[in-house]
DRENVEXBA-950872 format. One line per field, with one value per residue: residue number from 0; x, y, z of N, C-alpha, C in turn. Coordinates in steps of 0.2 Angstrom, whole numbers, m for minus. Each point is the difference from the previous one (the first is absolute). Layout:
# residues N
pos <- [NUM:...] .
n_c1 <- [X:...] .
n_c2 <- [Y:...] .
n_c3 <- [Z:...] .
ca_c1 <- [X:...] .
ca_c2 <- [Y:...] .
ca_c3 <- [Z:...] .
c_c1 <- [X:...] .
c_c2 <- [Y:...] .
c_c3 <- [Z:...] .
***
This chain:
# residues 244
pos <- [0:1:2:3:4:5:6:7:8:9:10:11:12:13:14:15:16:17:18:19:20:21:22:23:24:25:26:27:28:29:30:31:32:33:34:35:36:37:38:39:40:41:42:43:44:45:46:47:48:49:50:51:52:53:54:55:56:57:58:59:60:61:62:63:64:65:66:67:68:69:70:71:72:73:74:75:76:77:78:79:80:81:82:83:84:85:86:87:88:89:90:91:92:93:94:95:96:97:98:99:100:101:102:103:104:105:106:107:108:109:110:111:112:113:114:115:116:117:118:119:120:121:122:123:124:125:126:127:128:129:130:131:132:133:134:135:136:137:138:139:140:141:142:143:144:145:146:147:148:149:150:151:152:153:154:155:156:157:158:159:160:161:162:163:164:165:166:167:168:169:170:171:172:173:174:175:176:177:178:179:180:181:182:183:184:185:186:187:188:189:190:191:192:193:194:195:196:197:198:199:200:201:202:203:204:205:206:207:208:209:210:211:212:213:214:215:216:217:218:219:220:221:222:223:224:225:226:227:228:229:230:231:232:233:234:235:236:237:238:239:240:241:242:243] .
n_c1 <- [644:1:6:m4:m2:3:1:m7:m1:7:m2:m7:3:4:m7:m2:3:1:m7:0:1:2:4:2:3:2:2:3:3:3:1:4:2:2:1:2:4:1:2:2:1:m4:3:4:m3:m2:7:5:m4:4:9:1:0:4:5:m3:1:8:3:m7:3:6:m1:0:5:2:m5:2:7:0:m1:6:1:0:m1:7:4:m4:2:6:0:m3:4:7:m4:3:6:3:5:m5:m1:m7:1:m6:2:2:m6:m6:2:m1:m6:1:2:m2:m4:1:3:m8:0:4:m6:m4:6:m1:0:m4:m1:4:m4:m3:2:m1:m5:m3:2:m3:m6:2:m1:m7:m2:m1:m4:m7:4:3:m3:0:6:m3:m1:m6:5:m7:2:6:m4:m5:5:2:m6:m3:2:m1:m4:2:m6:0:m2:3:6:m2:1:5:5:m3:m1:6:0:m2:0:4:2:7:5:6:3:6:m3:1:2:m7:6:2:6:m3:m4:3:5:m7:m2:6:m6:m1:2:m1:m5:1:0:m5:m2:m4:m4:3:m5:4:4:m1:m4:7:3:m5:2:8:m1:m4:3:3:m4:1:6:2:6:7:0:8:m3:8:m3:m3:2:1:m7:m3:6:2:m5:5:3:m3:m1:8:m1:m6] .
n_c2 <- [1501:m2:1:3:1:3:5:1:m1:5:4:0:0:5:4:m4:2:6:2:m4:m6:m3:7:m1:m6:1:5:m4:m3:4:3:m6:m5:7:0:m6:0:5:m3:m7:7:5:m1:0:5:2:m3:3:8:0:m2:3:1:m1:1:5:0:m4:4:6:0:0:6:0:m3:3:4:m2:m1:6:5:m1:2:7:3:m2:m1:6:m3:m1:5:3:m4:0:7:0:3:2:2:m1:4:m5:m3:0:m8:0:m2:6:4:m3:m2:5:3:m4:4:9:m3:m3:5:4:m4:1:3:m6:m7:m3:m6:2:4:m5:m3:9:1:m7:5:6:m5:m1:5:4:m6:0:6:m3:m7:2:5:m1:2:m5:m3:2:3:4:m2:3:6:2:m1:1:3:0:2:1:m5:2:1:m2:m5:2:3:m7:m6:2:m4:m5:0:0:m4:m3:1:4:m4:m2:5:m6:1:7:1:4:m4:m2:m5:0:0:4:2:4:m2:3:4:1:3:3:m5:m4:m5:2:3:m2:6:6:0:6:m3:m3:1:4:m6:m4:2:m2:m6:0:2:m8:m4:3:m2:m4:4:4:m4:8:m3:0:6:m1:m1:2:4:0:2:5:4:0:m1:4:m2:m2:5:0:m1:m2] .
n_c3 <- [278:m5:3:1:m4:m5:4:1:m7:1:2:m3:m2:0:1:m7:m1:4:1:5:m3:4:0:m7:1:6:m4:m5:2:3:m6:m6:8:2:m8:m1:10:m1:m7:1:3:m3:m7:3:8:m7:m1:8:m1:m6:2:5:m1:m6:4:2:m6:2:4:m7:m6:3:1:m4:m3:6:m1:m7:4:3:m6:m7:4:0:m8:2:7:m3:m5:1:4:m6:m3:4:4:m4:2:m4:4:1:m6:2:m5:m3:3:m5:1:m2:1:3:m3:m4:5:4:m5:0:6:0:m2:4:5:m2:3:8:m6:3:m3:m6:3:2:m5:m3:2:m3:m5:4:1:m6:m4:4:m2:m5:m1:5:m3:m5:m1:6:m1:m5:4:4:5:1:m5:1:4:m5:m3:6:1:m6:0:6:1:m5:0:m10:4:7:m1:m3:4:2:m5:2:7:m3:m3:2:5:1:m5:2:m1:1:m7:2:m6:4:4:m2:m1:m6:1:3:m4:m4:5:1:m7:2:5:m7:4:m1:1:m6:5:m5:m4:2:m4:m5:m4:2:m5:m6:2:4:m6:m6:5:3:m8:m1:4:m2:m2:3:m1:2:2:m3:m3:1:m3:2:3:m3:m3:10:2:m7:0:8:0:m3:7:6:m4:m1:6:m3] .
ca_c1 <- [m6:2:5:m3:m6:8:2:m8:2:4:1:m3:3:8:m2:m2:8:2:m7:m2:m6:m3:m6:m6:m6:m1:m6:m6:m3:m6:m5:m5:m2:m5:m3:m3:m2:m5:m7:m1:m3:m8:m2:5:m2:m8:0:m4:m7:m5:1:m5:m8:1:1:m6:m4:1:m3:m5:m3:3:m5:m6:0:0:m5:m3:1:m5:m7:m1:2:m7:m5:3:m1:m6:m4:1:m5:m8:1:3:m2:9:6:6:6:m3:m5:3:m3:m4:m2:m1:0:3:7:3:m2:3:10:m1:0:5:4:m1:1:7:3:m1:3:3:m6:0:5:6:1:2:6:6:2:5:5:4:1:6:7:3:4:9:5:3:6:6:m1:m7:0:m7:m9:m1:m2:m3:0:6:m1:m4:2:3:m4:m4:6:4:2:5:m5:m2:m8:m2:2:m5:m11:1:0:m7:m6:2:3:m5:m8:m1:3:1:6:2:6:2:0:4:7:2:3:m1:4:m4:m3:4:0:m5:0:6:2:m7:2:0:6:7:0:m2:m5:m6:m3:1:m7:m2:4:m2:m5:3:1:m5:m4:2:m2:m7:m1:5:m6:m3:4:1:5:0:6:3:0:4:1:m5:5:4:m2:0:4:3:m5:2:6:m3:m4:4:2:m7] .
ca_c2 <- [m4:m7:m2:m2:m6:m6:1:m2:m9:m4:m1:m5:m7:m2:m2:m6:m6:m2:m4:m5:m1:m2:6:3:m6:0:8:m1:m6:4:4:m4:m4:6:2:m5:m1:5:m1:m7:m3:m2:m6:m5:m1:m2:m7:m6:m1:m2:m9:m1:0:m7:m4:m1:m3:m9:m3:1:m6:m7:2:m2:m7:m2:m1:m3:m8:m4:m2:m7:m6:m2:m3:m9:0:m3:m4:m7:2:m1:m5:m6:1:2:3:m6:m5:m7:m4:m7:m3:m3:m5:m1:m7:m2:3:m5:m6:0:m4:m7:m2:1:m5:m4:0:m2:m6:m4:3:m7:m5:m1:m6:2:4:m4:m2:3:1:m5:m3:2:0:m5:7:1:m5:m1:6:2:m4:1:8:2:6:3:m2:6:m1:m2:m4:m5:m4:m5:m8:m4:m3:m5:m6:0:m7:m4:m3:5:0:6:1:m3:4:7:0:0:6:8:m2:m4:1:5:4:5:0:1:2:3:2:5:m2:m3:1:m4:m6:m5:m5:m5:m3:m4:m5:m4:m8:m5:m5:m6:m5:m1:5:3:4:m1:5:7:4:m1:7:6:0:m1:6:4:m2:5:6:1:2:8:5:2:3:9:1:m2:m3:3:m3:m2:m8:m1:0:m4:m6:0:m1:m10:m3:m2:m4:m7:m4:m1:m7:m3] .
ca_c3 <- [3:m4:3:8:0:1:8:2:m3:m1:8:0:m5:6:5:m1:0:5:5:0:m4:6:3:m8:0:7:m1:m4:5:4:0:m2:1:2:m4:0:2:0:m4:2:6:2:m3:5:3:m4:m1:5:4:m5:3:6:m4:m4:7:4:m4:0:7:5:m4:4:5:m5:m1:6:4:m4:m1:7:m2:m1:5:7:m4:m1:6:0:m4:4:9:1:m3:6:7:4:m5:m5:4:4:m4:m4:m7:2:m4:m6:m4:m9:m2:3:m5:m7:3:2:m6:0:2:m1:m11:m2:m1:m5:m6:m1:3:8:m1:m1:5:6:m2:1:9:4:m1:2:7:m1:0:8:7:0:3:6:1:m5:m1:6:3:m5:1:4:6:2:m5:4:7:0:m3:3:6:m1:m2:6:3:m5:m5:m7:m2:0:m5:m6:4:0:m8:m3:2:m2:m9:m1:2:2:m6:2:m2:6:m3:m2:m6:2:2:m7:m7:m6:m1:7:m3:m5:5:4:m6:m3:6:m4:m6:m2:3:m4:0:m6:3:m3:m5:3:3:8:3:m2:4:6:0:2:7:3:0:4:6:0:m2:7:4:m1:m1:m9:0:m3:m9:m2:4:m3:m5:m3:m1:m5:m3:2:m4:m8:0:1:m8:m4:2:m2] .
c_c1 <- [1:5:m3:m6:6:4:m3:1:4:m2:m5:2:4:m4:m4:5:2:m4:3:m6:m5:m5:m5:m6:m4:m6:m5:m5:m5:m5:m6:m5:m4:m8:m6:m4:m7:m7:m1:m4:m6:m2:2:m6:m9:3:0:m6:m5:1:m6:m8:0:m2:m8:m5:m1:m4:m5:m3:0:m5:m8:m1:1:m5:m7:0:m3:m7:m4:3:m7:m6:m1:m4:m7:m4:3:m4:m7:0:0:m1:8:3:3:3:m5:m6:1:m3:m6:0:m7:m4:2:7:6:m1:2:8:m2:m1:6:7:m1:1:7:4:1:4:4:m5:0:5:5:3:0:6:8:m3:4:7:3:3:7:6:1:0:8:4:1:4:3:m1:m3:3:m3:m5:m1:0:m5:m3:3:m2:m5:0:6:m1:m4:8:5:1:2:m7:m3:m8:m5:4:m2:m9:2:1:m6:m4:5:1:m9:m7:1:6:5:9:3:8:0:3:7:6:0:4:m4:4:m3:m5:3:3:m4:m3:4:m1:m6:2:0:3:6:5:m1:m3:m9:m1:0:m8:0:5:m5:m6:m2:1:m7:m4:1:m1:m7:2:3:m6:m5:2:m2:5:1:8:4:1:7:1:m6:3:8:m3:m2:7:0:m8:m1:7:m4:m5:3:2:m4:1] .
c_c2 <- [m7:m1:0:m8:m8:m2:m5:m7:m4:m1:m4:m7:m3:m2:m6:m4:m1:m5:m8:m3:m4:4:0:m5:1:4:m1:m8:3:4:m4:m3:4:1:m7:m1:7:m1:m4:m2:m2:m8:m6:m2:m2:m8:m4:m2:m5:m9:1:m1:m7:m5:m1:m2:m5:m2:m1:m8:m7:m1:m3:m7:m4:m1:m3:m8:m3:0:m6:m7:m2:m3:m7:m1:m1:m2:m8:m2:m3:m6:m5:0:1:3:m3:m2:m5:m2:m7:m2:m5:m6:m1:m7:m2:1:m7:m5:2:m2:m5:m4:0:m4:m7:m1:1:m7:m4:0:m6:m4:m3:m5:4:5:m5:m4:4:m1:m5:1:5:m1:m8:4:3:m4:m2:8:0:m4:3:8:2:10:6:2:7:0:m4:m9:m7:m2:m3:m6:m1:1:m6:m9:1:m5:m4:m3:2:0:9:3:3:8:9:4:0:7:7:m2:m1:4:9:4:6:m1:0:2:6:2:4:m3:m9:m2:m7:m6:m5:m4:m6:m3:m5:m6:m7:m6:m6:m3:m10:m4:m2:7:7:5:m2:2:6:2:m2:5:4:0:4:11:4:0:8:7:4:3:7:3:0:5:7:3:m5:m8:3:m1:m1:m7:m5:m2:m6:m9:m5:m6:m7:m1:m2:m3:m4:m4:m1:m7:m3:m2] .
c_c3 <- [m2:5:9:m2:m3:7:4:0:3:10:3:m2:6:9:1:m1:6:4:m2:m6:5:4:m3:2:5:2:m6:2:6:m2:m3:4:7:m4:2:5:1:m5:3:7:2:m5:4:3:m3:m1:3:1:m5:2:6:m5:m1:7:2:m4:m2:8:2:m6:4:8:m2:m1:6:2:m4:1:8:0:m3:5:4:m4:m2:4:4:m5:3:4:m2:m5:4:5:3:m2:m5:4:2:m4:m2:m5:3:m5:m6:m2:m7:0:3:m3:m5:0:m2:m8:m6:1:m4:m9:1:3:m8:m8:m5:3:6:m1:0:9:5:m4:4:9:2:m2:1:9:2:0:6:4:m4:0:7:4:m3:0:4:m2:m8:3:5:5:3:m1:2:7:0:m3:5:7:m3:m2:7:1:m6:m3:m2:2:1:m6:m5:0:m2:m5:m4:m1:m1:m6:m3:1:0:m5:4:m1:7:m2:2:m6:m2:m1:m5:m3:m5:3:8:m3:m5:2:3:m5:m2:5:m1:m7:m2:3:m2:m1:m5:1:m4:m4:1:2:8:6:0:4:6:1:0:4:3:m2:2:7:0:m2:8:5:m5:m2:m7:1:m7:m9:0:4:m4:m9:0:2:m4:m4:2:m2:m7:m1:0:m5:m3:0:m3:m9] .
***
């Protein structure tokens, strides 16, 4: 008996030696992924159905908010409507008096940040500096700036000129510089052509003057002028104190 079941082993043994191990795997990978697809299946198909769920529950919420936002539109829509008698694309602001008088006040306290003397001072003097930019630097000044200071000087005479300086420098406080294209050394420049009959200069406070005439007028305009062209204005204006 002992010698058949030693037999047995041994032929068992010898028939799994022989098999391929590739076969072994082959057959145990099938049975396994059989195994799998058999328990697994109905859970598979409870998970799609559970993502379709998720899905129509985004879409009906998005469905929702859709229809929420034409509600608030139209509730606009017509609070404009029985406000302005129109739609918003064509609604117009109705002039203000008070509201227009307080600007006008408003405007009129931030003139005063400088005294009326001292502010007619910087106008003239600045309107000395655009008549010598638009000889010497015409391509500073703005466009529209240039044509009208050289329609007004066409026939070669400053008197219009002059008249048209006035009423933008002077009466209506307005920048005809491009601040943008600005440099320090144009001015410093324009300073250096103020000097003594002895070819001597002035007194630095008549530079410096000369300088915060001009940065009045940059407060006219909207446009920033450059803080490093500003900086290096600075610097030549502590060159030229040294000289003193």
């Amino acid at each position: 008996m002992k010698d058949r079941i030693k037999k047995f082993d041994s032929d068992s043994t010898t028939n799994n030696r022989k098999r391929p191990m590739s076969s072994i795997q082959d057959l145990d990978f099938e049975k396994h992924f059989s195994d799998i697809d058999e328990s697994d299946e109905d859970d598979n198909i409870a998970f799609f159905g559970d993502d379709d769920d998720d899905e129509e529950e985004v879409d009906e919420q998005e469905e929702d908010e859709e229809d929420k936002v034409p509600g608030m539109r139209d509730a606009y829509e017509n609070l404009v409507l029985e406000k302005y008698g129109t739609h918003r694309e064509t609604a117009l602001i109705k002039y203000n008096d008070e509201y227009q008088e307080l600007q006008r006040k408003a405007e009129a306290i931030a003139r005063n940040r400088i005294a009326a003397n001292t502010r007619s001072q910087y106008n003239k003097a600045n309107i000395i500096f655009v008549h010598w930019l638009f000889f010497y630097a015409k391509h500073v000044l703005k466009q529209e700036y240039i044509d009208m200071f050289d329609e007004a000087y066409l026939d070669g005479q400053e008197v219009a000129l002059n008249e048209v300086l006035n009423k933008v420098l002077l009466k209506e406080e307005r920048c005809p510089v491009d601040v943008c294209r600005f440099q320090a050394k144009t001015f410093f420049t324009y300073l250096l052509t103020f000097k003594a009959k002895d070819d001597l200069y002035f007194s630095y406070s008549c530079y410096d003057g000369k300088r915060s005439a001009m940065m009045h007028m940059f407060a006219f305009t909207d446009d920033i002028w450059s803080p490093k062209e500003r900086e290096i204005l600075s610097n030549l204006m502590q060159s030229l104190k040294k000289l003193f």
